[in-house]
ROPADREN-333271 format. One record per residue (C-alpha): residue number from 0; x, y, z. Coordinates in nm, 2 decimals. Layout:
R  num       u       v       w
R  NUM       X       Y       Z
...
END
This chain:
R  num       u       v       w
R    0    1.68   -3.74    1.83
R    1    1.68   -3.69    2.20
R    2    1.83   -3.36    2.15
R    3    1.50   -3.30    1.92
R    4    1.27   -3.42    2.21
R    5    1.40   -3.16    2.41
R    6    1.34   -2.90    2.24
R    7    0.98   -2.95    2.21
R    8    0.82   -2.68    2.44
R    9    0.58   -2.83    2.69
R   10    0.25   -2.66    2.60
R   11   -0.10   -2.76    2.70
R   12   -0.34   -2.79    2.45
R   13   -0.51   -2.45    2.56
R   14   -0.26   -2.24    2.56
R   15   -0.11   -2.35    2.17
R   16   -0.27   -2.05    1.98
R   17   -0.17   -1.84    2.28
R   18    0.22   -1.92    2.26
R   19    0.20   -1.92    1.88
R   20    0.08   -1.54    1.89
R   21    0.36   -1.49    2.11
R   22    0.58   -1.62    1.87
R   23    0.47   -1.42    1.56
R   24    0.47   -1.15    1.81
R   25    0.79   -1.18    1.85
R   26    0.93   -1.24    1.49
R   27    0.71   -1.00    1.28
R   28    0.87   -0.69    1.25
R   29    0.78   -0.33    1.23
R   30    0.36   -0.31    1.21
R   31    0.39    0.07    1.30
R   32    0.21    0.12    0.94
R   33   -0.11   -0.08    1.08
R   34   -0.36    0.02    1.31
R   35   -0.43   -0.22    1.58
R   36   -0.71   -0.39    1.42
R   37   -0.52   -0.42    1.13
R   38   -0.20   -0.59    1.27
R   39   -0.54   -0.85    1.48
R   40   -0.59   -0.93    1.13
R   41   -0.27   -1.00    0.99
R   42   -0.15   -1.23    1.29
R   43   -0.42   -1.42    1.25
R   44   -0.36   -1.49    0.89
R   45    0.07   -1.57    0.96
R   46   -0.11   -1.78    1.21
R   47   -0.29   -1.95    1.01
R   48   -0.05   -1.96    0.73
R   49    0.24   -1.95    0.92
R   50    0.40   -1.69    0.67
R   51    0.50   -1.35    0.73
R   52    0.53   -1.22    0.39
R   53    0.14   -1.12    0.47
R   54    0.28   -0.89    0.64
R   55    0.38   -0.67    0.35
R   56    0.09   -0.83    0.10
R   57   -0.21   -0.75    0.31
R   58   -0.39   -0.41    0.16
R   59   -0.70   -0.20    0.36
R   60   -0.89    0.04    0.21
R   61   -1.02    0.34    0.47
R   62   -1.19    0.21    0.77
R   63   -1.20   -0.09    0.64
R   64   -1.19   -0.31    0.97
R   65   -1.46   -0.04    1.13
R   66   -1.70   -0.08    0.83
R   67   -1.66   -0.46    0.86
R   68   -1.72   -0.49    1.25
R   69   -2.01   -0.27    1.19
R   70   -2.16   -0.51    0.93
R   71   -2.09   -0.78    1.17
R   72   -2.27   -0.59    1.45
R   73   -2.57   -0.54    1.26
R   74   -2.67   -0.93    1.11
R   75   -2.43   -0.97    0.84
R   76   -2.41   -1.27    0.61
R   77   -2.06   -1.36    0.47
R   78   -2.09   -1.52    0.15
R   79   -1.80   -1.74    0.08
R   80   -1.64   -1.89   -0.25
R   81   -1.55   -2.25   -0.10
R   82   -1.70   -2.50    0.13
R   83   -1.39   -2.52    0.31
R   84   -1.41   -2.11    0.38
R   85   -1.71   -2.13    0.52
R   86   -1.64   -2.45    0.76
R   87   -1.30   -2.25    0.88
R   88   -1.53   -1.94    1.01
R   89   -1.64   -1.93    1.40
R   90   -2.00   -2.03    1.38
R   91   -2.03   -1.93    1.77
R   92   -1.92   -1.57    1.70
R   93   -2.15   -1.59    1.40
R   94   -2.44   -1.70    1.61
R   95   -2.36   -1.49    1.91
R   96   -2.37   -1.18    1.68
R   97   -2.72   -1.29    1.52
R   98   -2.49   -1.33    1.14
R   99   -2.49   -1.64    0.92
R  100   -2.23   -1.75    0.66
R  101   -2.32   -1.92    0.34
R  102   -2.19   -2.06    0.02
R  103   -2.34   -2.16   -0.27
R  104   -2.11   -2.36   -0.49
R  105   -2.25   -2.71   -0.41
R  106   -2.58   -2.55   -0.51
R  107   -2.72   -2.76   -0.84
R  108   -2.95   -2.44   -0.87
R  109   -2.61   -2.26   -0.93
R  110   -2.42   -2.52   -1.15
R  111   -2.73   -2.51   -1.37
R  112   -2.72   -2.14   -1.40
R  113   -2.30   -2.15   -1.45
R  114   -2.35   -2.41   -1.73
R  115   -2.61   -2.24   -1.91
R  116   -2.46   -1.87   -1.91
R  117   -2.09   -2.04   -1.95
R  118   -1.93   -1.87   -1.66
R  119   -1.81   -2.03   -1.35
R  120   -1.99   -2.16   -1.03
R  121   -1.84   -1.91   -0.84
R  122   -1.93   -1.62   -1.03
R  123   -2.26   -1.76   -1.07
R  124   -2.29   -1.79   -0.70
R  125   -2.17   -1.40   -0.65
R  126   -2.48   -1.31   -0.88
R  127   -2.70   -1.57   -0.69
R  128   -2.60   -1.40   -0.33
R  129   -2.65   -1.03   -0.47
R  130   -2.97   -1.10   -0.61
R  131   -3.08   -1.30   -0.24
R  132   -2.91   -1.04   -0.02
R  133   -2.94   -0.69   -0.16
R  134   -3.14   -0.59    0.10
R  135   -2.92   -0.71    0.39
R  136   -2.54   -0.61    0.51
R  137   -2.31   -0.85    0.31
R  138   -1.96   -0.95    0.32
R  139   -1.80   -1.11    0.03
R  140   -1.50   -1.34    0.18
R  141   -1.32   -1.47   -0.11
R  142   -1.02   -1.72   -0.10
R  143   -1.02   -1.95   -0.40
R  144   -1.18   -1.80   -0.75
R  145   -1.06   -1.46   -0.91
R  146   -1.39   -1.53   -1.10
R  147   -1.55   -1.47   -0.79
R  148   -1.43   -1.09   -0.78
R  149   -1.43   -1.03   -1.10
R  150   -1.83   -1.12   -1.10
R  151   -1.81   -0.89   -0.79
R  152   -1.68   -0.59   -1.00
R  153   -1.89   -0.60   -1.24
R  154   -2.22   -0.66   -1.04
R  155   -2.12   -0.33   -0.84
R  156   -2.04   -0.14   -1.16
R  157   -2.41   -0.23   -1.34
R  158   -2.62   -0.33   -1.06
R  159   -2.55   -0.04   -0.84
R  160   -2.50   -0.32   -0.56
R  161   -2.27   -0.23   -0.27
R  162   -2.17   -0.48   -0.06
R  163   -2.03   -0.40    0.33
R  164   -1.71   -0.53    0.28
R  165   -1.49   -0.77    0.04
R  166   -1.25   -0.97    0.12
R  167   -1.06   -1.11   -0.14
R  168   -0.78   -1.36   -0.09
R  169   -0.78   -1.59   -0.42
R  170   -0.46   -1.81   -0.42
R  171   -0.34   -1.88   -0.80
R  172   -0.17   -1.78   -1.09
R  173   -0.45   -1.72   -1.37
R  174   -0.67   -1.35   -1.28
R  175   -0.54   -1.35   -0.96
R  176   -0.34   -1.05   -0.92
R  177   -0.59   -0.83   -1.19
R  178   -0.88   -0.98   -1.00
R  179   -0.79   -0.83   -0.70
R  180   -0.65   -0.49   -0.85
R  181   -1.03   -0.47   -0.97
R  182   -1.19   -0.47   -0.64
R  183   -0.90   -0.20   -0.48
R  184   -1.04    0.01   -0.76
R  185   -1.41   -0.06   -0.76
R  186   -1.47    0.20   -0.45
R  187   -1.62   -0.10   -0.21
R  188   -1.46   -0.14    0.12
R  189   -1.20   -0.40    0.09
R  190   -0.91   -0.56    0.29
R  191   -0.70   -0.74    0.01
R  192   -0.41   -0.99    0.00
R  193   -0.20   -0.83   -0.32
R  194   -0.08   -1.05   -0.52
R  195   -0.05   -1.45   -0.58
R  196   -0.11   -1.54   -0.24
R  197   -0.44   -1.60   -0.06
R  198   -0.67   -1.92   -0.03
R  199   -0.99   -2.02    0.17
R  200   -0.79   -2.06    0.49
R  201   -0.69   -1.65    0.47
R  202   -1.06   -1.56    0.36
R  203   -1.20   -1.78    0.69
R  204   -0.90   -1.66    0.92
R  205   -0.95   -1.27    0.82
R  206   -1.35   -1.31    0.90
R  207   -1.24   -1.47    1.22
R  208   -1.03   -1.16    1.31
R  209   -1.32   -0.97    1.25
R  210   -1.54   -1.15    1.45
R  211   -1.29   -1.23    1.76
R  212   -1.29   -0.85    1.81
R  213   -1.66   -0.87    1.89
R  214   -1.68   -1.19    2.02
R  215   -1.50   -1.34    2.34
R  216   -1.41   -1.67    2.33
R  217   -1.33   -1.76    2.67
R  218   -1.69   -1.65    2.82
R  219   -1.89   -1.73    2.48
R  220   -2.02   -1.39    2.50
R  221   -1.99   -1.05    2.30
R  222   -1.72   -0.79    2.46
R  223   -1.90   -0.50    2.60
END
């Protein structure tokens, strides 16, 4: 036990996320294959997930990360599948950049709607947040329903609706992996996690990423 206790690094509070990017800085391999926004992203999801398999899971279509910034810059809304998603992204950043970040799955508008069309909430809600914010810069930031991007596909294929960006991290077994092969082949902007893994966490901590490259933390204000 005493042998545990001392090898407990003596950290201040502060500096925690600080040393744990040093650590998955140190342990994550070869990210020659990413550009530097991309490899921003990825620690920050093995830093929230403390799993480096992301690593080798996390897809980007073409200037992906610049199309997303540039969404951010100019008043985006992220529209999330989860509650919990939406809790886990900056709300400072958000408000710093003039953005806002919503979810509609509590919505008893959007359970109505889901029970009488017999489709999920979450698709529901992605047909809900087209509809509200065709007119504005949108990111989608899934992390929990493969509904949710399949709804997404097939809004962008009939509605000729183009959102900015989607992210789409579902965690599962069921859809999952198609759902997310759908979007890499729908021609929207994308930065995917292929295969089973995923979940609200990712979806919030890739957002965050995004908005961390705008938005300094240390002074609350925008980087220059």
């Amino acid at each position: 036990m005493n042998s545990i206790l001392r090898s407990l690094e003596n950290v201040r509070p502060a500096d925690i996320e600080r040393r744990s990017m040093e650590i998955i800085e140190s342990e994550i391999g070869d990210t020659s294959a990413l550009t530097p926004e991309q490899k921003l992203i990825v620690k920050r999801v093995i830093h929230t997930t403390a799993d480096f398999d992301f690593l080798n899971i996390m897809r980007f279509s073409e200037n992906a990360t610049d199309i997303g910034l540039n969404a951010l810059k100019n008043n985006a809304v992220i529209v999330t599948d989860t509650q919990m998603a939406l809790s886990g992204i900056s709300k400072p950043a958000l408000n710093a950049l003039g953005c806002e970040a919503v979810c509609f799955m509590s919505d008893p508008q959007i359970a109505s709607i889901a029970k009488e069309n017999g489709i999920t909430r979450a698709a529901a809600s992605m047909n809900y947040a087209a509809d509200l914010y065709r007119e504005r810069n949108v990111i989608f930031a899934i992390g929990n329903a493969p509904t949710a991007l399949v709804s997404l596909y097939e809004i962008i294929r009939e509605c000729n609706f183009l959102p900015s960006l989607i992210i789409g991290a579902p965690v599962g077994f069921v859809n999952v992996v198609q759902s997310k092969q759908l979007i890499m082949n729908s021609g929207v902007p994308f930065i995917i996690t292929q295969g089973r893994k995923g979940g609200s966490g990712v979806a919030a901590a890739i957002c965050n990423a995004l908005l961390y490259m705008l938005y300094d933390r240390s002074s609350g204000r925008l980087f220059e």
